[in-house]
N, C-alpha and C positions, 0 to 999 in steps of 0.2 A: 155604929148602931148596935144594939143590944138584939138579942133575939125577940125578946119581947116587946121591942119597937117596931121589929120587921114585920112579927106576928099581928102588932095591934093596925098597919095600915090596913086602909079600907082599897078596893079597889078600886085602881084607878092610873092616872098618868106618872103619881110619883113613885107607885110599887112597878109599876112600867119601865121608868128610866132603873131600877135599882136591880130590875133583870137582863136590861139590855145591858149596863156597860159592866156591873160587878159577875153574874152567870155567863152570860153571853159572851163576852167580852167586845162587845160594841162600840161604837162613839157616834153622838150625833152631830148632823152638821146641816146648819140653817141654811135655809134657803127661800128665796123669791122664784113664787109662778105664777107668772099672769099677773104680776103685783101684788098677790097674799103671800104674805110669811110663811112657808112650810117648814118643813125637817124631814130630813131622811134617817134611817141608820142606817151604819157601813161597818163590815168589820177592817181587822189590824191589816189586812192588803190594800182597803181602801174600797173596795166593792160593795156598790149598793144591795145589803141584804132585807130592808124592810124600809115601806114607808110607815109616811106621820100615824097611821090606822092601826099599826102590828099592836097589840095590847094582850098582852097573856093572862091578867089578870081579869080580862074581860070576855073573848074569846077564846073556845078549846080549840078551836086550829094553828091557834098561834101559844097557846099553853104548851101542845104536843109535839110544836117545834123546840121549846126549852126541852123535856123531857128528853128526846131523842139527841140534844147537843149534850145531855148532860152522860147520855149511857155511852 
C-alpha cells in the first residue's frame, strides 16, 4: 500500500487490522464463544494482548497504546 492509501482509509476495522499486524506486530486468531465467532489479538510469543474491541482508529486508549509501542 501507498501512503496515500493508508492516509485515504476511513476509520475503522481495516485501518485496525493494518496497525495491529504491520505497527504492532500482532496476529489474529479466530475464535468461537458461546457460539459467536470472535477474534483475539496475540502477539509473536503467543499472548493474548487485545480483544475483538482494541481499535486505535477509533478509540484514544487504544491509539496511545500504538504510540507508546512505537517510542
Amino acid at each position: 500500500m501507498t501512503r496515500e492509501e493508508i492516509l485515504a482509509l476511513s476509520p475503522g476495522a481495516a485501518l485496525d487490522i493494518l496497525v495491529a499486524e504491520k505497527v504492532m506486530g500482532w496476529y489474529r486468531e479466530d475464535m468461537e464463544v458461546y457460539g459467536n465467532l470472535t477474534h483475539c489479538w496475540r502477539d509473536r510469543k503467543g499472548y493474548k494482548v487485545a480483544g475483538s474491541n482494541w481499535s486505535p482508529s477509533r478509540y484514544i486508549a487504544d491509539a496511545w497504546e500504538v504510540v507508546e509501542h512505537i517510542r
